[in-house]
N, C-alpha and C positions, 0 to 999 in steps of 0.2 A: 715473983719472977714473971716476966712479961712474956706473951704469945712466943716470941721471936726468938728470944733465949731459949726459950721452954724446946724451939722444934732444935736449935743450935744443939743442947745437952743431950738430945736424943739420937741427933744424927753421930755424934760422936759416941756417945755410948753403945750404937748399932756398930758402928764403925771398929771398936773397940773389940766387940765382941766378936765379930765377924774375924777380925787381926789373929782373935788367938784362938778362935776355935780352927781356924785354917792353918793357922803358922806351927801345930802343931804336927809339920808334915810325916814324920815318921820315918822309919828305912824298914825295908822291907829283909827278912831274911834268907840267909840262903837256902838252899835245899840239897848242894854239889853235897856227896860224899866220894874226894877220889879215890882212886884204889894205888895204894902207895907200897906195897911189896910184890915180892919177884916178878918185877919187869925187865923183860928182855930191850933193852937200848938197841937203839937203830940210826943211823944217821943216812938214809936211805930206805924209801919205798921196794928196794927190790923184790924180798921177800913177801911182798905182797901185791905181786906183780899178778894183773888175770882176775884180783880179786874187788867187792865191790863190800862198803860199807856204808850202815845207817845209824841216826841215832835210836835208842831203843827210850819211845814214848812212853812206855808202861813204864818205866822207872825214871821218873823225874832227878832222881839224884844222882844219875850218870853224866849228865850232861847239864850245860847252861851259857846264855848270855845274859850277860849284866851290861850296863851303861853307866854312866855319869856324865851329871854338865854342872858344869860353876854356875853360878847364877849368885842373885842377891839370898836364894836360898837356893843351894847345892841340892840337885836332884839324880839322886839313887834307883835303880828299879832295875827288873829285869824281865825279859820278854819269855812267857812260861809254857808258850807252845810252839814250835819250830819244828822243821824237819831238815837235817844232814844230810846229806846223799853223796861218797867218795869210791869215784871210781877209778880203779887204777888200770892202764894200759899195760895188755900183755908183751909190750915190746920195752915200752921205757918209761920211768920213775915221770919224768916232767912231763909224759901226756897224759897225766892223771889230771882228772876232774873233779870239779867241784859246785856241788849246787846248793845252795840253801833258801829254804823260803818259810818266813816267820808270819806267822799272825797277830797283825797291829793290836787289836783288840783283846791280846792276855797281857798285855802291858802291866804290870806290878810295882808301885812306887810305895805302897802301904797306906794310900792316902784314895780313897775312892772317889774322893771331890777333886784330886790334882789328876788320877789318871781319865776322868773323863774327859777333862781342861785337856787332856791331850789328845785326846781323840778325834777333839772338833778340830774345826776348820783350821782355825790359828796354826795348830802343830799338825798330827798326821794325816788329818781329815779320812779317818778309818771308813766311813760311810760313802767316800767316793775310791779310795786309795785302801784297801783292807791289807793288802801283803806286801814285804818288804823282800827282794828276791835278790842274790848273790848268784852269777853262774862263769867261772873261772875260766880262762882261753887257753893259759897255761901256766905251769910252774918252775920256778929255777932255782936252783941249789946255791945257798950264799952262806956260806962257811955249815955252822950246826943249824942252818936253819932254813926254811926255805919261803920263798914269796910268790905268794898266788895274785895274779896280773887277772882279771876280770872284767864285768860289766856290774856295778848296784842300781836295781831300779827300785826307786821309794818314787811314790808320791806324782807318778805319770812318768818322771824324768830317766834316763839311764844316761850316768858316769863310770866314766873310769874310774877304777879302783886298784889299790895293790895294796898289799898286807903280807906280816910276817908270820908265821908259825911254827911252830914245833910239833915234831912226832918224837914222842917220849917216849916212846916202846912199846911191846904188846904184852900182855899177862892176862890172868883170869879172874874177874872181879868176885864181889863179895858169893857171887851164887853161882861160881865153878865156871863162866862164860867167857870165853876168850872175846879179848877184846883191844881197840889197837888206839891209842892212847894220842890227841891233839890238843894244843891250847896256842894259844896267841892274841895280839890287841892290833886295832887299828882306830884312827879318827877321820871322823868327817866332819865339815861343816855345814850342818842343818841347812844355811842359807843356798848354798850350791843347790836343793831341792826345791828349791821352792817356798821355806818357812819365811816368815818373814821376821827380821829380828826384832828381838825385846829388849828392852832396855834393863828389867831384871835377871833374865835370860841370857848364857851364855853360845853362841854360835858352835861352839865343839865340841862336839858330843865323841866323850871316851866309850870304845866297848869293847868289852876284851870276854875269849870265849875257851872254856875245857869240854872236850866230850870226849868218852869213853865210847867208841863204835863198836858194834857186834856185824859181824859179817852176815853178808845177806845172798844167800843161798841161792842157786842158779835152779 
């Protein structure tokens, strides 16, 4: 075998190797345990008018946002440090607020080599852009559900936003703590921030989110 072949066999078998030690990307698992008995249903913030909740960080498995995007390989993950903050107006259900702001950089796809790839530049360039921020202007009642109209700032830019949710009721989770029950999904398109598209890379990123809030004491 001649020089030339010899580097060809190599670049391909670097190639090769490189294909499947990465393409084995992984999924990462959850960590949510919800709490799924006697929950009081509500179709209505009223009775928790006055009052203001958070996620409770000490217990990872109260709360969570996850992601997904199609791609040529379909990426899973989910963002494992954030903060909730829902406060409700002591006059009316729809001037309740809402803020949230995640940290780029607990990013979780199960793959340390794909979530750094997300970090840089290309996707959320965590090193100039660290936090992903949600702060809502107002809420309105549309049938059992209700939609929070906002601002998303990722990535320098801030868009409008609106999203669906549910409040599934209040109960007392595994360790006796009352606590008041949301989930919902929304999608955006990466490229509206700033990303720039890829061709094995899908543009719309699914995230859908349940947290269990504990009330936060005046």
């Amino acid at each position: 075998m001649n020089k030339k072949n010899s580097i060809v066999v190599v670049v391909i078998f670097a190639f090769l190797v490189s294909f499947l030690t990465l393409g084995n990307w992984g999924e990462p698992i959850s960590k949510l345990e919800k709490t799924t008995e006697n929950i009081t249903q509500l179709d209505n913030f009223e009775t928790l008018l006055g009052t203001t909740w958070e996620n409770n960080k000490e217990d990872p498995s109260s709360a969570e946002i996850s992601f997904y995007i199609d791609g040529l390989k379909d990426t899973k993950g989910f963002f494992e440090d954030f903060e909730i903050l829902f406060k409700v107006s002591e006059n009316s259900p729809e001037d309740a607020k809402i803020k949230v702001s995640i940290d780029v950089s607990s990013i979780n796809t199960d793959n340390s080599t794909r979530d750094k790839a997300l970090m840089e530049s290309d996707f959320f360039y965590t090193e100039k852009f660290p936090l992903i921020e949600f702060y809502s202007k107002n809420l309105k009642k549309n049938e059992d559900e209700f939609i929070a109209n906002g601002l998303l700032n990722m990535m320098g830019k801030r868009n409008q936003l609106s999203f669906n949710f549910k409040h599934s009721g209040i109960t007392k989770n595994k360790k006796g703590i009352k606590v008041a029950i949301f989930e919902g999904e929304l999608e955006i398109d990466r490229t509206d921030f700033g990303m720039d598209p890829v061709t094995s890379v899908g543009n719309i990123v699914k995230i859908n989110f349940y947290c269990e809030l504990i009330e936060k004491l005046k």
